[in-house]
N, C-alpha and C positions, 0 to 999 in steps of 0.2 A: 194664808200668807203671813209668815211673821215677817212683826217692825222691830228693826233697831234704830240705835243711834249711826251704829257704825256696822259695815258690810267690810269684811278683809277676805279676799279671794287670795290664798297663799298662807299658810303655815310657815314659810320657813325665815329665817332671822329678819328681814324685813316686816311680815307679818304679823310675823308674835309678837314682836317688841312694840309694833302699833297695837295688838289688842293688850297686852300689858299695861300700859303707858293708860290709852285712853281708857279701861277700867279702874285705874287708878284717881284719873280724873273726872268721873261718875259718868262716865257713855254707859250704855248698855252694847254689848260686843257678840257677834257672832262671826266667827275667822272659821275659813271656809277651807279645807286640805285633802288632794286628792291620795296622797300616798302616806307620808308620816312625818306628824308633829316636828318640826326641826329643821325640813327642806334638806337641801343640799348638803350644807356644809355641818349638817351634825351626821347623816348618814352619810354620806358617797362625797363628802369633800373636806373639811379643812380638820377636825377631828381624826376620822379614822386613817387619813394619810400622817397626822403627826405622832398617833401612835406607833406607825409602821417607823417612821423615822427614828422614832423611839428603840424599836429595838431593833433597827439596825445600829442606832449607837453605841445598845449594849454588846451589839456581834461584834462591831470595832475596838470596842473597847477592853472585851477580850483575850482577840488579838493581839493587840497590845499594849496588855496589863506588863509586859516587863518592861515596861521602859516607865513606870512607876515603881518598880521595885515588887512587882503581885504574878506569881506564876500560878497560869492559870492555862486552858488550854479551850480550843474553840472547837467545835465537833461539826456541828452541823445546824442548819435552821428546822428548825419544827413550825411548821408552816401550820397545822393545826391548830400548837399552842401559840403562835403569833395572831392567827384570826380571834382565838379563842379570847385574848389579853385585849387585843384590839377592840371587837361585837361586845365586851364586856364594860370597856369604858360609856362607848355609843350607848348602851343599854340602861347606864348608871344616871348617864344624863337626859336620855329620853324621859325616862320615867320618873325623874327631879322638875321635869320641864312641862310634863302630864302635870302634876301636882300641880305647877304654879300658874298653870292657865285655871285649872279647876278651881284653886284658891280665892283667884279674880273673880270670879262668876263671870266668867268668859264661856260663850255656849261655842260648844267645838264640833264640829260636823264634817266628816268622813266623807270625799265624794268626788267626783268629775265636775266642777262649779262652771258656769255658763254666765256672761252678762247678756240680758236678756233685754234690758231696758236702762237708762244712765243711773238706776235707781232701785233695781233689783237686779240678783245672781239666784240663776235656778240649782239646784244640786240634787239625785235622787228625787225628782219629780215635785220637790219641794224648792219654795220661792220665798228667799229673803230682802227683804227689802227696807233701804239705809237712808237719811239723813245724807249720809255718805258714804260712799263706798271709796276700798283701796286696793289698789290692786296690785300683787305681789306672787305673780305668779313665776318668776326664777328666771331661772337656766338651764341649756345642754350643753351635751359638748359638742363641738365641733367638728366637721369633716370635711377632705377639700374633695371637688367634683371628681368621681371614676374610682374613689377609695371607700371599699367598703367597708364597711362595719360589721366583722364575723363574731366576735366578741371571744373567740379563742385563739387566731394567728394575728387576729389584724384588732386592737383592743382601744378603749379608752381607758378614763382614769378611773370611771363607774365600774370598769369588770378589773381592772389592777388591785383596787384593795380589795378582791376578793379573791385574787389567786390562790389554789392550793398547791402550789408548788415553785421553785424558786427556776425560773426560765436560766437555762445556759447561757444565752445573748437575747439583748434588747436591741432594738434598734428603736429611740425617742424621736419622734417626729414635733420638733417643735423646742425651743431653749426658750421658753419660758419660765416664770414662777411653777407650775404645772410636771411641767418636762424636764423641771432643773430638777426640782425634787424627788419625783419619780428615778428618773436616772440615778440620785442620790441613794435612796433606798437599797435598789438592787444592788448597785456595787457591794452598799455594804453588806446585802444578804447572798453575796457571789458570782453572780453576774457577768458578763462581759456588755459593757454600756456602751453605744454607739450613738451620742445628739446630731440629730440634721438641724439646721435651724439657717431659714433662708437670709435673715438681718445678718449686719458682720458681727454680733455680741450675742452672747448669752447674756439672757434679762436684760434685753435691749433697751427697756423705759429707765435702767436706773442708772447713776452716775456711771459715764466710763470707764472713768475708775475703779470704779468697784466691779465692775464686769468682767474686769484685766483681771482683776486678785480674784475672781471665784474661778475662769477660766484655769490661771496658773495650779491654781488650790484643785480643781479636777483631774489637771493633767499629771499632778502628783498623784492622786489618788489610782490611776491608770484609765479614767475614766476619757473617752475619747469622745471626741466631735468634729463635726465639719458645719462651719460657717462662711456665709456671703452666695450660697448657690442655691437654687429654690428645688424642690421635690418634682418630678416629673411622672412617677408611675410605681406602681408597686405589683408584684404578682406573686402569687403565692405556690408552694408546691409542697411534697410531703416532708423536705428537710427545712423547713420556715420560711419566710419571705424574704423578697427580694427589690431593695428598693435604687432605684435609678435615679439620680438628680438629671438638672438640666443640662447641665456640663460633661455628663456620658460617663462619672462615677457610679459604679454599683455597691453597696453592703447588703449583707444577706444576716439573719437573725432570725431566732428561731421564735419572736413573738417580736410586734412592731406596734406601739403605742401612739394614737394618733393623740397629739396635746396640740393643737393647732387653736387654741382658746374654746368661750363657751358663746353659745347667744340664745336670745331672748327666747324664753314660749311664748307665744305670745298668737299664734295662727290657733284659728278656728274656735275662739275663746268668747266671740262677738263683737270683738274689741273695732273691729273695723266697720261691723253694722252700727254700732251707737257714732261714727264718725269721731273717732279718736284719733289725733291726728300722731302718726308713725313715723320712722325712718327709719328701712331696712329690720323691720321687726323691732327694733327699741320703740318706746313709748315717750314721747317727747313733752317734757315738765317744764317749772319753772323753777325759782330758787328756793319755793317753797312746797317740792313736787307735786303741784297742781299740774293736771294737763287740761285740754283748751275746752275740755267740760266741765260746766260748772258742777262743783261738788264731787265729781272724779279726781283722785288720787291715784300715784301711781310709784313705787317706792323697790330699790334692791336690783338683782342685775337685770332684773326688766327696763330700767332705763340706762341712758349711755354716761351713768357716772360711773366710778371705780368698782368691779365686782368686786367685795371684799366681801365678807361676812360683817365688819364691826359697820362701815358704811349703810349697810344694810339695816342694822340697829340703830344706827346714828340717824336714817332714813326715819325709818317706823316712828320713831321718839318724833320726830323733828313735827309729820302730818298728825299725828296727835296732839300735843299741846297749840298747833296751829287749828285744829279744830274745835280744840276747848279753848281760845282765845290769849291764850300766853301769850303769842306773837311771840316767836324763840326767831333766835338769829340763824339767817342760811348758814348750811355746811360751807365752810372753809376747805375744799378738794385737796388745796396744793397741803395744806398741813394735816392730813392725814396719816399717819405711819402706814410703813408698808416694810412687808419681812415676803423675803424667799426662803424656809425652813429647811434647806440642803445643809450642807457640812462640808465646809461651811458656810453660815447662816450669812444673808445679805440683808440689811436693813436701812430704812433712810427715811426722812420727812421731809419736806420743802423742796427748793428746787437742786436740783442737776448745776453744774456746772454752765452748760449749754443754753439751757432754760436761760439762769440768770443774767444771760448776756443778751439774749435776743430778747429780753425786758427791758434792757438797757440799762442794768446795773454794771458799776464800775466793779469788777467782782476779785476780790480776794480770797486765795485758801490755802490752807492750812491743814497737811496731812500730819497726824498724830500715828506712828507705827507702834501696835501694842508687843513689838519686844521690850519696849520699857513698862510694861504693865505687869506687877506682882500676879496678880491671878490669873492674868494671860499666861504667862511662863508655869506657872504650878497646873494651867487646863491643856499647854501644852499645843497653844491654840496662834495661831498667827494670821496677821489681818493689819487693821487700821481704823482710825475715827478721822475724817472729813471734813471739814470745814469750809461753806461757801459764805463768805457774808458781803459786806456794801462796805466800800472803802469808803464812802463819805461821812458815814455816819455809825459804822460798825454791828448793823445790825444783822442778825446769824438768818442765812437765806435759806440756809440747807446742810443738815447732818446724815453724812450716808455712812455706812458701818459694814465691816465684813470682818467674821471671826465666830468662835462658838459661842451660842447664848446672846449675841449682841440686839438680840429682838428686841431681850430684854430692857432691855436701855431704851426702848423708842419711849417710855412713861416720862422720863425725863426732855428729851429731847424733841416729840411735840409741844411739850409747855415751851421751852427755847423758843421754837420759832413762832407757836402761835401768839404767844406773847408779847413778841417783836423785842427779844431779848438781846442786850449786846452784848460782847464776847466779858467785859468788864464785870457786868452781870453777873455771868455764871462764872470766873474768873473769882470769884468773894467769898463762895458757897466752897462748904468744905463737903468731900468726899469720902465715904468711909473705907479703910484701908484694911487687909488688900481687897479691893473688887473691883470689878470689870467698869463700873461705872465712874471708876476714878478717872480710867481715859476719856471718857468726857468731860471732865473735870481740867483733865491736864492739856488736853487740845484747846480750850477757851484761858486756861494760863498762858499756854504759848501765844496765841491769836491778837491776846491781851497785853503782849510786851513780856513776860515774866515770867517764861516756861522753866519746869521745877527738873520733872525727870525727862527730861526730853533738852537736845540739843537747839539754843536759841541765836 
């Protein structure tokens, strides 16, 4: 039986980032992974779908290179050379992410991991056993009851980046982050896109607002959807499936992607013999993701906070330095960034609109439209920056964003609100021109009394 300091049952960004973190802090680390170094989101999620988006960008942009003044001509998607571009990024960073677990003297072990005891994981017939153990064993996707999972007519988002070929019609089951993006991809690589999505919005959790302008932004693109009626049945035949809402609509597509969210792994791990206390498969923590064992840890979309990938790291980090006695402050949920990577792009930190009312803030805002934004107009890109803050005291509640590249900007726009920054504040700071980060700049001018390029 080997001892460590630290038992991490999961590889993937929750994981590593705890066995990183706590080898840095002289644990001794042994991180346990059944498939490969990285989890989800370096293989089968947040990486190789923003590759894909990637060059669906450059298919668009092809398109239409004349309306920059560049003739150019679009042929066709090589679906080959797009997996190839894509499995080559994935590949680049696996094997940078190998290295940096190796570097640590982090012992890495290959295997189907078992909690056996609050105190040991067995794997491969062999038993380690931690000081503390964390557990980080991920996510799947999703499926509603009566739909199968063929992984050729009837798909998730784990057999979509790996398509070898560009489908005629999609039919997206689900307007999520997930299902936005997907649907994004194909359009651009040709597609005919069809979103179900039972809420009345696409990216239902984020500002209104901004759900209105990616809606609008799709339905230019020709991308189509049906919102406010739920899924009722799917059946499949030799010319693709055919799906039914509850309201006795049918669309039929020749490949139907189920994005209806991910949930926990979390069965048959032993997680319920050691009496860890559950909810619906999540793992239930504290603010310091302790669950109600002592010296069990539990960190990333196995518990019921934001599946993110950086969340995830933010997790890892967080039960680390609380095991080496830092005493690090709980994650802050609501100041989090959060990007939908479609085209275009939706992003935003802090609260919603709605949120800040049912808090009981007296809530002001402040839409900023980037037709007055210099690089908005040279990207050819149209959207808005957002503004919710607290009319009593002016402080910024919430920055939501929708436009090409606007993710970009959440580096400034968490520090805003985490900060508890007022529009004066950021109003003083100068922005370098032309770039996209000016409209954050010019939305807290306006907010501030003193808008520049924008009507006051």
């Amino acid at each position: 039986m080997a001892q460590f300091d630290l038992v991490i049952l999961g590889g993937g960004s929750g994981g590593y980032a705890c066995a990183l973190r706590a080898s840095q802090l002289g644990q001794s680390v042994v991180l346990i992974e059944q498939d490969k170094l990285g989890g989800t989101c370096l293989h089968r999620g947040c990486i190789p779908t923003k590759a894909l988006l990637h060059a669906g960008e450059v298919a668009d942009s092809s398109r239409h290179s004349s309306d920059f003044g560049v003739t150019t001509e679009f042929k066709s998607m090589d679906m080959p050379g797009v997996n190839s571009y894509k499995d080559g990024v994935v590949a680049r960073l696996h094997k940078g992410l190998q290295g940096l677990v190796k570097s640590r003297n982090v012992t890495y072990v290959e295997g189907h991991g078992r909690l056996i005891s609050p105190n040991t994981v067995e794997v491969n017939g062999e038993q380690y056993t931690g000081k503390n153990v964390v557990l980080a064993t991920g996510s799947y996707p999703r499926t509603l009851p009566g739909l199968e999972i063929d992984g050729v007519q009837i798909i998730t988002s784990e057999h979509a980046i790996h398509m070898d070929r560009v489908p005629a019609s999609v039919i997206v089951l689900g307007g999520g982050v997930i299902g936005c993006e997907f649907a994004s991809v194909w359009k651009s690589f040709g597609s005919e896109v069809t979103i179900i999505e039972g809420l009345p919005h696409l990216v239902a959790l984020e500002d209104e607002s901004s759900s209105k302008q990616l809606e609008r932004a799709f339905r230019k693109r020709g991308i189509n959807f049906e919102l406010g009626t739920r899924f009722a049945s799917a059946t499949k035949s030799a010319d693709g499936v055919t799906v039914t809402l509850e309201n006795g609509s049918t669309f039929t597509a020749e490949v139907l992607l189920v994005a209806v969210g991910r949930g926990p792994v979390s069965a048959n791990i032993g997680y319920e013999e050691q009496g860890i206390a559950m909810d619906r498969g999540y793992i239930l923590v504290d603010d310091k993701c302790r669950t109600n064992i002592p010296n069990i840890w539990a960190v990333g979309d196995l518990i019921p906070t934001l599946q993110l990938a950086h969340v995830g790291f933010a997790e890892g980090i967080l039960v680390a330095e609380e095991i080496g006695g830092l005493n690090p402050r709980p994650i802050n949920y609501d100041g989090v960034p959060r990007v939908t990577y479609s085209e275009p792009e939706v992003a935003s930190v802090g609260f919603t609109t709605a949120r800040a009312k049912e808090l009981g803030f007296d809530v002001v805002e402040l839409n900023y439209d980037l037709a007055g934004n210099g690089k908005a107009q040279i990207l050819k890109t149209a959207g808005s920056v957002k503004l919710v803050s607290d009319k009593s005291n002016g402080r910024v509640l919430g920055i939501h964003m929708v436009g090409a590249r606007v993710g970009e900007l959440l580096a400034e726009a968490q520090l805003i609100f985490n900060w508890e920054a007022e529009a004066s504040d950021v109003a003083a700071l100068i922005h370098a021109h032309p770039t996209l980060s000016e409209a954050v700049g010019e939305a807290h001018l306006a907010l501030a009394g003193k808008p520049l390029h924008a009507h006051g």
